[in-house]
C-alpha positions in Angstrom: 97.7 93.0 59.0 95.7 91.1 62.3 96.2 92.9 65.7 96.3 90.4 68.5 94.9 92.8 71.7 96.0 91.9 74.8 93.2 89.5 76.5 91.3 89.6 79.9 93.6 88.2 82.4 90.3 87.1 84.7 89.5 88.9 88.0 88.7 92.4 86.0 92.4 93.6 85.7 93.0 96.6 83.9 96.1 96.0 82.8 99.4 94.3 83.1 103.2 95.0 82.9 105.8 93.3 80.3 108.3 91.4 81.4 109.9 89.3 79.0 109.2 88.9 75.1 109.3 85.4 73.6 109.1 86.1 70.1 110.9 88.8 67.9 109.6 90.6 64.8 110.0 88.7 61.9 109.3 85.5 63.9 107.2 82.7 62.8 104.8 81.4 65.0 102.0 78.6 65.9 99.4 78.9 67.7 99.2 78.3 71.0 103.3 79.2 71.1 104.4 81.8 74.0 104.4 85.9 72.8 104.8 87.1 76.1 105.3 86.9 79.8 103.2 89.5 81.7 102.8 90.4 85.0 99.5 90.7 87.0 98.6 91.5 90.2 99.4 88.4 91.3 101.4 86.4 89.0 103.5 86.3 86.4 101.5 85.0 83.0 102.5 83.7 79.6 100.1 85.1 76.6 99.6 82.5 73.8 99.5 83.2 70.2 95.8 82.9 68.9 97.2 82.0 65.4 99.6 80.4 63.3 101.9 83.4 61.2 104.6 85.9 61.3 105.2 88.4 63.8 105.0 92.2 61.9 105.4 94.3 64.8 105.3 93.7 68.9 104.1 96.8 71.1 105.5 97.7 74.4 108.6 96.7 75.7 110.0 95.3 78.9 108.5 97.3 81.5 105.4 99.0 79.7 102.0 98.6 81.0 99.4 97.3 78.5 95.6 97.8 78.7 93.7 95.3 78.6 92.2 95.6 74.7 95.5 97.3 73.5 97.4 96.1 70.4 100.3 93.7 71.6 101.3 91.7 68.6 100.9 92.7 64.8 101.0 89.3 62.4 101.5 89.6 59.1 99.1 89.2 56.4 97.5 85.4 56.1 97.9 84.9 60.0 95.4 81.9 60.1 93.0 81.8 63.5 92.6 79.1 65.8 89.7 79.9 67.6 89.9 79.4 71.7 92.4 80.2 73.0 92.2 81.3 76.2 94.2 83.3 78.7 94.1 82.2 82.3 90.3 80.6 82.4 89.2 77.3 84.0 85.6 76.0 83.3 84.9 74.7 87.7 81.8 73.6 86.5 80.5 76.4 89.1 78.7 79.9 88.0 80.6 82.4 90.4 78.4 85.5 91.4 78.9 88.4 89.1 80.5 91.4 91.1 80.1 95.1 89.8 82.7 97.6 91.2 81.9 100.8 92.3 84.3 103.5 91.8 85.2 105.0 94.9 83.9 108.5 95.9 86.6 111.2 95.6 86.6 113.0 98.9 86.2 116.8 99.0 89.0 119.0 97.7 90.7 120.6 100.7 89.9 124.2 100.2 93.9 125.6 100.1 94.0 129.2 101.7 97.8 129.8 99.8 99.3 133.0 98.8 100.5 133.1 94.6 104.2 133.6 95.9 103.9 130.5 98.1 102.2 128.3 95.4 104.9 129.5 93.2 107.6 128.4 95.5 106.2 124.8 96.0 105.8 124.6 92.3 109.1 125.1 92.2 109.9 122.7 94.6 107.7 120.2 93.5 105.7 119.9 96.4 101.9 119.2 96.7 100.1 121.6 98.5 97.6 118.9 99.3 100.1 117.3 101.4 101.1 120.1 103.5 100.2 120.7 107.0 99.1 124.6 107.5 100.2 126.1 110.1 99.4 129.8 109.4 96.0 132.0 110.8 93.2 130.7 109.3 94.7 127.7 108.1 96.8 129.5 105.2 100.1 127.3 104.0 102.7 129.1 104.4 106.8 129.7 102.8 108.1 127.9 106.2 105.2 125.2 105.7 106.2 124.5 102.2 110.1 124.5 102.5 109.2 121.9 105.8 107.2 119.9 103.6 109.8 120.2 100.8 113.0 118.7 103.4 110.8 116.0 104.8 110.5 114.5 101.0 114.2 115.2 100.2 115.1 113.2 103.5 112.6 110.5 102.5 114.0 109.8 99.6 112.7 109.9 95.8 108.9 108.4 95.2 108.6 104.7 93.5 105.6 104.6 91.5 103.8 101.4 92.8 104.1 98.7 90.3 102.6 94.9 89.6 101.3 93.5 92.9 102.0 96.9 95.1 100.5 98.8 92.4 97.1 96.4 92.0 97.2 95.9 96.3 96.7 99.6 96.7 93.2 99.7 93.7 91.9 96.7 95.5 92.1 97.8 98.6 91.1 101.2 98.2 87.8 99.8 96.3 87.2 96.9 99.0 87.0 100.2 101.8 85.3 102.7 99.7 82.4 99.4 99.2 82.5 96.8 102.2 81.1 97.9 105.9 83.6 96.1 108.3 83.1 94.9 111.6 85.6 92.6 113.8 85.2 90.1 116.2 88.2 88.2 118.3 89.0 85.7 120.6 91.3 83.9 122.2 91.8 79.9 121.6 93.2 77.9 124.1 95.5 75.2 121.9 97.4 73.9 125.4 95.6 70.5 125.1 97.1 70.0 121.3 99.3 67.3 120.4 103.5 67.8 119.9 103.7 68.6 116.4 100.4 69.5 115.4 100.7 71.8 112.0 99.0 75.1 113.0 97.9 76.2 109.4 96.4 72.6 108.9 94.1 72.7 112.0 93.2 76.5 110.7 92.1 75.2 107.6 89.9 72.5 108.9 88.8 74.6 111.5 87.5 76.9 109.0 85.5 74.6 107.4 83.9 73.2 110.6 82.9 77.0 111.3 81.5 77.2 107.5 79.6 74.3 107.7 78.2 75.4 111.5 77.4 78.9 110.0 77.3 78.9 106.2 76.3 82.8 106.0 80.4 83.1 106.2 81.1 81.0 103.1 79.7 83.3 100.6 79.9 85.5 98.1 77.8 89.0 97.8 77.2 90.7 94.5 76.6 94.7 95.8 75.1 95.5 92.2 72.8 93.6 92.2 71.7 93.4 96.0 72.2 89.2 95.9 74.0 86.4 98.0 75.2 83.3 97.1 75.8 81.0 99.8 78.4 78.5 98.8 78.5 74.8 99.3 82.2 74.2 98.4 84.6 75.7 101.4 87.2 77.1 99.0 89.8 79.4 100.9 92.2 82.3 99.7 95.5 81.6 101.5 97.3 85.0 102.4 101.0 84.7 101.2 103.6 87.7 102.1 105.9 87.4 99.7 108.6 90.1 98.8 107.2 91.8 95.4 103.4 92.2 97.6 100.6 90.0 98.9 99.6 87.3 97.3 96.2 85.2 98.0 96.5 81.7 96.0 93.4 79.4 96.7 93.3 75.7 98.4 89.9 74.1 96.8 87.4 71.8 98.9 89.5 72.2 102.1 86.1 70.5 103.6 86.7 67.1 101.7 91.1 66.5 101.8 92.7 65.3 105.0 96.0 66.9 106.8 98.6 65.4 105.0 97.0 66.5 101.6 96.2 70.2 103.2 99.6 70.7 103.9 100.9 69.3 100.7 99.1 72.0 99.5 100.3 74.7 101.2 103.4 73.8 100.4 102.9 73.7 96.8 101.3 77.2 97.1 103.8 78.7 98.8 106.4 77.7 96.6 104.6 78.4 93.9 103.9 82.2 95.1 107.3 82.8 95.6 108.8 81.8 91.9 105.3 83.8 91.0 104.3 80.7 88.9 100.7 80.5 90.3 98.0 79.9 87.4 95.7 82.6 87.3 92.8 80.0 87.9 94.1 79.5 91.5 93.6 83.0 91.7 90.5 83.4 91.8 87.1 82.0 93.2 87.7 82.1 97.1 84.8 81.9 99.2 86.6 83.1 102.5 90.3 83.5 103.6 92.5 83.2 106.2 95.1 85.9 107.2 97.9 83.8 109.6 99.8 87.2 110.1 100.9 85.4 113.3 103.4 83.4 111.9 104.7 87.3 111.4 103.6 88.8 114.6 100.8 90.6 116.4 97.9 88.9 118.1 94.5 90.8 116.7 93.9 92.6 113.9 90.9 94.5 111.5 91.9 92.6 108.6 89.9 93.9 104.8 87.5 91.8 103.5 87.9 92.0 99.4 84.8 91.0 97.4 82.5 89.7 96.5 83.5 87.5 100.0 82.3 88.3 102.9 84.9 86.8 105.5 88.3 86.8 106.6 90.0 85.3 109.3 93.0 86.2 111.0 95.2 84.2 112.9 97.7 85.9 115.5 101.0 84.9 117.4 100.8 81.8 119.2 102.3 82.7 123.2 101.9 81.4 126.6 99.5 83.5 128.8 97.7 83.1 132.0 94.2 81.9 131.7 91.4 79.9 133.3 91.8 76.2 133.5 89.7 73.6 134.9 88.4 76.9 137.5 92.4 77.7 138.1 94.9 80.3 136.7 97.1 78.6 134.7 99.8 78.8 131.9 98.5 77.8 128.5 99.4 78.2 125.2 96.9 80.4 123.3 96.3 80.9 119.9 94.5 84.5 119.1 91.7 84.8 116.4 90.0 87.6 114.8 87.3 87.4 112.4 86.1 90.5 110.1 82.8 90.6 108.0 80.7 92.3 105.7 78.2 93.8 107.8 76.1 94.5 104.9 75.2 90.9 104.7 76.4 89.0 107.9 75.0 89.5 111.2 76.6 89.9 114.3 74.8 86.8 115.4 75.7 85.1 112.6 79.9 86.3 113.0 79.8 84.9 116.8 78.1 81.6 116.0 81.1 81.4 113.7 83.7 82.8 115.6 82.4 79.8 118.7 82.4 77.2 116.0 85.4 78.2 115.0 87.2 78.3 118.1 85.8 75.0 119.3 87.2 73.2 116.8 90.8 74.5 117.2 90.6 73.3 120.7 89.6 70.3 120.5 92.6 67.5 120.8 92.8 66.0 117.4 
């Protein structure tokens, strides 16, 4: 018998969930031909057969989570190997720079002052001491404490274990806070001069670019391990998606070299493409800096989390008509907020406003 393990799925993921088999024991296969559908983080992924041969034996079912490295198909004996193939890798031609993640520091235990009848009485009501508010001398938890703790979860409801995108969302972002040391800058951009029917992403995108190129330290990526930057030449930017299974951030290559029509071509494509969850995982990957355009949801400013090994993240807010100064006079003008959040470890403050100008000068400009 040949185990086929489960390959790496790019962008150090751990693991991934079944969702639909392709094959059945007993099946012959060739290589190349669909096993299985997985999900990621971010997208939902075929897994290839490496060989020609007959299925023996599948592990996992619809549902389980698979290690990355864990038996998922068995072939019978004589399986014969085609050597390559390849889950989810594109050769860009480009070295990326290697990132090493840092475990997060636990935090201190809370030091629980709780009588045994107590602790035996949220045992029972399976409620975690950790979680409950103490209200008693000296900070002791007590019986009311617990059976207050214990309504508030039966009124909530019962806990979802956080799964695929939610469940990855939550790692990443706990990792990118435990590591990065953000700071945010904002603004306010003054779009009243723009022309009927200008696309809002579009001029983002290019905007973006003209601030990269004006301040490269932005477009980069920073390996912590190893105490290096890479400034990047290529602007290549990680388009925040909300979609309804979690966040999704596709990537639109060389904004810097395609026009407007081709930009939004390609958000379009990405956006459809997020919501079947059909997005390659080579799109997946590789951003130099991303833009956040929560607006389009609400809000005008916002601390958004820069994930790395970037360093930058831009967030765009609701557009609204405000009262500014124009030409030396109050007037009414339509404003589009910005904020900008950075690595402090490696970007300046200098550096962050000379983008943040750049930036903004470019969004108001007429065309």
């Amino acid at each position: 018998m040949r185990q086929f393990m489960l390959p790496d799925l790019g962008e150090g993921l751990e693991e991934a969930e079944i969702v639909t088999w392709h094959v059945n024991e007993g099946d012959h296969v060739v290589t190349d031909q669909p096993l299985v559908s997985v999900e990621t983080d971010k997208a939902v992924v075929e897994v290839p057969s490496p060989w020609n041969g007959r299925i023996a034996r599948m592990f996992g079912a619809k549902g389980d989570l698979v290690k990355v490295g864990a038996p998922l198909v068995e072939f019978a004996e004589g399986a014969e190997q085609d050597a390559g193939t390849v889950v989810g890798q594109l050769d860009t031609g480009e070295k990326q720079a290697a990132v090493t993640e840092r475990p997060a520091q636990p935090a201190p235990a809370r030091m629980l002052q709780v009588l045994p009848a107590v602790r035996a009485l949220a045992h029972t009501l399976d409620v975690d001491l950790n979680a409950v508010q103490a209200t008693g001398p000296a900070g002791t938890i007590t019986r009311a404490d617990v059976e207050r703790a214990a309504k508030s979860l039966a009124e909530a409801g019962p806990a979802e274990a956080l799964r695929g995108m939610r469940r990855a969302m939550a790692q990443r972002m706990a990792a990118a806070h435990a590591e990065v040391v953000p700071a945010t800058v904002t603004d306010d951009a003054d779009i009243g001069e723009w022309r009927a029917g200008e696309d809002p992403s579009v001029r983002l995108i290019r905007a973006i670019a003209a601030a990269c190129r004006a301040e490269p330290a932005l477009n980069a990526w920073y390996n912590s391990g190893a105490g290096a930057r890479r400034l990047v030449k290529r602007i290549d930017i990680g388009i925040a998606i909300d979609t309804e299974g979690g966040l999704i951030v596709p990537v639109m290559r060389n904004v810097a070299e395609r026009d407007a029509r081709d930009l939004r071509a390609g958000l379009d494509r990405l956006r459809a493409d997020a919501a079947a969850r059909s997005i390659p995982p080579e799109e997946l990957r590789g951003a130099t800096i991303t833009l956040s355009n929560f607006g389009m949801i609400g809000g005008r400013f916002a601390s958004l989390v820069v994930v790395p090994p970037q360093v930058a993240i831009v967030g765009a807010g609701r557009i609204a008509d405000m009262v500014v100064a124009h030409l030396g006079q109050p007037s009414v003008r339509r404003v589009l907020p910005l904020s900008l959040t950075f690595d402090h470890r490696v970007v300046t403050g200098g550096e962050a406003a000379r983008f943040l100008v750049a930036l903004k000068s470019d969004i108001e400009r007429t065309s």
